[in-house]
N, C-alpha and C positions, 0 to 999 in steps of 0.2 A: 504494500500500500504506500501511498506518498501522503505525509503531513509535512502542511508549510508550518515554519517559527514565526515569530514574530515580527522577524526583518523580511520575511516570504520568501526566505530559501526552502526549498521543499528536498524533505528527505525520505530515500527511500527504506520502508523498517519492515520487518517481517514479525508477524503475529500467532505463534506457536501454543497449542496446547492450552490446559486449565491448570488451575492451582495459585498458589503466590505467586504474583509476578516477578521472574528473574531477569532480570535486563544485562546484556555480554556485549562490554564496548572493544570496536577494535584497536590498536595501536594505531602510529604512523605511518601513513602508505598502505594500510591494512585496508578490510572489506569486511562485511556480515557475514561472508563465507569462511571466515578465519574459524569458524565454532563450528561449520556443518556437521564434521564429523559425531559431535555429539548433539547436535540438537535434537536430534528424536528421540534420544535417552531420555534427556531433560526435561522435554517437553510430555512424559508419560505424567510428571505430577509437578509442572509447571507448567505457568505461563509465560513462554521465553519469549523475550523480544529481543531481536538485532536488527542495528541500522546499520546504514551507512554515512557517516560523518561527513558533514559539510565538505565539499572540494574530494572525496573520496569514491570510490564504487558508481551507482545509478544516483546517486544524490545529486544536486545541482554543484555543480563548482564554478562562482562567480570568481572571475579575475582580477580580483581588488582586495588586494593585501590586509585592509581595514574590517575587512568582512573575517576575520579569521582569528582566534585566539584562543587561550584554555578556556576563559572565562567564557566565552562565543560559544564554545561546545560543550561545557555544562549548563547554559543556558537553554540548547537545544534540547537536551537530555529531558531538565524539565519541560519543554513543549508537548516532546514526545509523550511525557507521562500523562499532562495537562489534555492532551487530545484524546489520550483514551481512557480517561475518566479515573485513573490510577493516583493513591494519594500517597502512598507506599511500595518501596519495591525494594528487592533483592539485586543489587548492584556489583557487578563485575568490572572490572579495568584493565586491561592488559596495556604495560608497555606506555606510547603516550595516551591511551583509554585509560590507565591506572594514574596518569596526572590528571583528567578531567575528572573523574568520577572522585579525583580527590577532593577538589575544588567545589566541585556537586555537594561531597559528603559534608564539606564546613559551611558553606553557606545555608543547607537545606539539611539539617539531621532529621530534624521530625520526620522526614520523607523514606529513611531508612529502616529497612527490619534487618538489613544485613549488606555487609560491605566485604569485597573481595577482594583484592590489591596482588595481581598477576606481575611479575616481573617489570617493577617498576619503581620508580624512587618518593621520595618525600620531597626532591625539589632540583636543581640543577645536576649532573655527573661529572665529577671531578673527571673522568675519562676524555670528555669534551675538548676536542682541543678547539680552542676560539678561530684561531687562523684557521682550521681547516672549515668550519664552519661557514666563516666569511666567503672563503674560497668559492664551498660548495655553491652559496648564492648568486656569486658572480658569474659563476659558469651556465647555469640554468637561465640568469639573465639576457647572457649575452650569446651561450652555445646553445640553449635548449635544453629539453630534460632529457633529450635522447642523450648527450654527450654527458649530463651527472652522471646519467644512469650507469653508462658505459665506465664510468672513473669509481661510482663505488661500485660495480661489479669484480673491480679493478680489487678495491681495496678494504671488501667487507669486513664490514664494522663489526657487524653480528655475529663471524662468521665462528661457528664449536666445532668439533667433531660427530656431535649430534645435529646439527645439522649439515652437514655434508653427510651424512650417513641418510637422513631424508633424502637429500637432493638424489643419494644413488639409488634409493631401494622405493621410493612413491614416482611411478610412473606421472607426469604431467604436474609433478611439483614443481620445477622451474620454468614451464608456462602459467602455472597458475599464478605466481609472484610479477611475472611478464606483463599477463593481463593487469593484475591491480593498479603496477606502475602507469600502465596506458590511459586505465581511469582519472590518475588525480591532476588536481589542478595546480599549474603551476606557481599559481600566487601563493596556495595555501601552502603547498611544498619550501617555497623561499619564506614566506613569514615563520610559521613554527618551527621551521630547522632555527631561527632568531629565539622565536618564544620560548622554545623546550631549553634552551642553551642559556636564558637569562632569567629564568622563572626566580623566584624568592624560593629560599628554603622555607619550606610547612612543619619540618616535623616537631615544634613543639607545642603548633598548633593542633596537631594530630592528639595530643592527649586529653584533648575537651570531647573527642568519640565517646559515645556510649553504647553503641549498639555492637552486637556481633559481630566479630571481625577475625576473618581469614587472612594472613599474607604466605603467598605460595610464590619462589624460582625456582629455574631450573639449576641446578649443583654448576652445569657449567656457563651458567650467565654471567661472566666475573664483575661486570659493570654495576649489577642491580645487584649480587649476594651482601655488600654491607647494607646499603640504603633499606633492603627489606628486613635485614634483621635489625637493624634501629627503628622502624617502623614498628614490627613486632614489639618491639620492646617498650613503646611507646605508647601505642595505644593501649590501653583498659583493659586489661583479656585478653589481646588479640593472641591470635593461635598463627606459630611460623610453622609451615613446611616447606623441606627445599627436596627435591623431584629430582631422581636418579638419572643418568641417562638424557639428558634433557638440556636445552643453553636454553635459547630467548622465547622460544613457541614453545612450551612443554605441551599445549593440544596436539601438535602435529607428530613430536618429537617423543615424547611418551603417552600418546593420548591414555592408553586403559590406566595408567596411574594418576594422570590428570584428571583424570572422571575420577576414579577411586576417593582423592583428595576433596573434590571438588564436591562430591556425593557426601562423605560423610559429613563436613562439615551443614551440608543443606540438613543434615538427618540433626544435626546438636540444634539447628535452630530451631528445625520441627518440634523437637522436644521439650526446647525453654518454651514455645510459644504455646504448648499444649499446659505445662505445668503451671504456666502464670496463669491461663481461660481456667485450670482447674481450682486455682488458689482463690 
């Protein structure tokens, strides 16, 4: 289905199944397909929604750098919820989906029954090199994103042994990353690579959460393994797992432990929310 926001970017979200509503944002340069693998799982006792992110996938991608930001796409997040009559939800974040949904989580708690924080930080990556960042912009400016594309092909950022082990053993995994790239817009591509790189650090704004909180990497994410375990640490209860086998995508890279993770933790909410309606 397509819902416009409030600026009348229209995005497109998919509407899965019954139950609590679970909402699975993607990263940067990601897509709503990033979670298919499990969606019908999920969707036996949820109600899963995936979108696609402003400038990303089938969503609109406006050419105007101002239209674009963390705070722009937790805005959006709540539209999406605000359109389908949702006043609560079960929130996931992967990656830059795990800075928005952060941003989401502090401005709007009452809105959560549960917060997920997938391989992602609390606020800028010491890993970042600035110059190469800059770089990256000016190249996209002036060469196009075919020519980024081609330079970090070059010189992946992301790149584990688990995922090169994807790349060889899931037929139509490196078309399927091909495609998303094709999708996104290049405005939004050159502003967030700015935003993600200059965000404020959050994490000790992360300790005013109250609601249930999952933070899950994968073992070989080296970038994200501090940030999420200071997150853990930080929030209220939050519960850290870190995912064998696994760098930046553990859906892809270990899906049946990703679900595993990702399943039990849904079952501990199930169970507080069942113990408080019985108290």
């Amino acid at each position: 289905m397509r819902i416009s926001t409030d600026d009348g970017v229209e995005l497109e979200v998919t509407d899965l199944g019954s139950g609590p509503a679970l909402m699975l944002v993607h990263g940067f340069g990601g897509a709503k397909e990033d979670f298919s693998d499990q969606l019908e799982d999920l969707a036996a006792d949820h109600r899963v929604l995936t979108l696609d992110l402003r400038g990303h996938g089938q969503s609109d991608g406006p050419e105007d750098e101002a239209m674009y930001s963390l705070d722009r796409f937790a805005a959006d997040l709540g539209n999406v919820l605000d359109a389908l009559a949702l006043d609560r939800v079960r929130l996931l974040g992967h990656s830059m989906g795990g800075m928005v949904v952060r941003r989401f989580a502090l401005a709007s708690p009452e809105r959560l029954d549960a917060l997920v924080l997938m391989d992602t930080s609390p606020g800028p990556l010491a890993s970042l090199d600035s110059e190469i960042i800059d770089l990256g912009v000016q190249i996209a400016k002036e060469q196009g994103m075919d020519e980024l594309k081609r330079v970090m092909d070059a010189f992946e950022p992301l790149g584990t042994p688990a995922y090169d082990r994807t790349l060889a053993e899931r037929p139509g995994y490196r078309e399927f990353g091909d495609a998303k790239w094709a999708a996104l817009s290049g405005a939004m591509y050159t502003q967030m690579m700015v935003e993600i790189r200059d965000q404020p650090d959050q994490l000790a704004d992360l300790a005013t959460l109250e609601c249930p909180t999952l933070v899950m990497v994968g073992i070989e994410d080296e970038p994200f393994l501090a940030g999420s375990r200071a997150m853990a640490a930080t929030i209220p209860g939050a519960q850290l797992v870190v995912i064998p086998e696994a760098g930046h995508s553990p859906q892809f890279e270990n899906g049946p432990a990703w679900l595993e993770v990702l399943r039990s933790f849904l079952a501990s909410v199930d169970a507080s929310d069942s113990a408080s309606t019985a108290a």
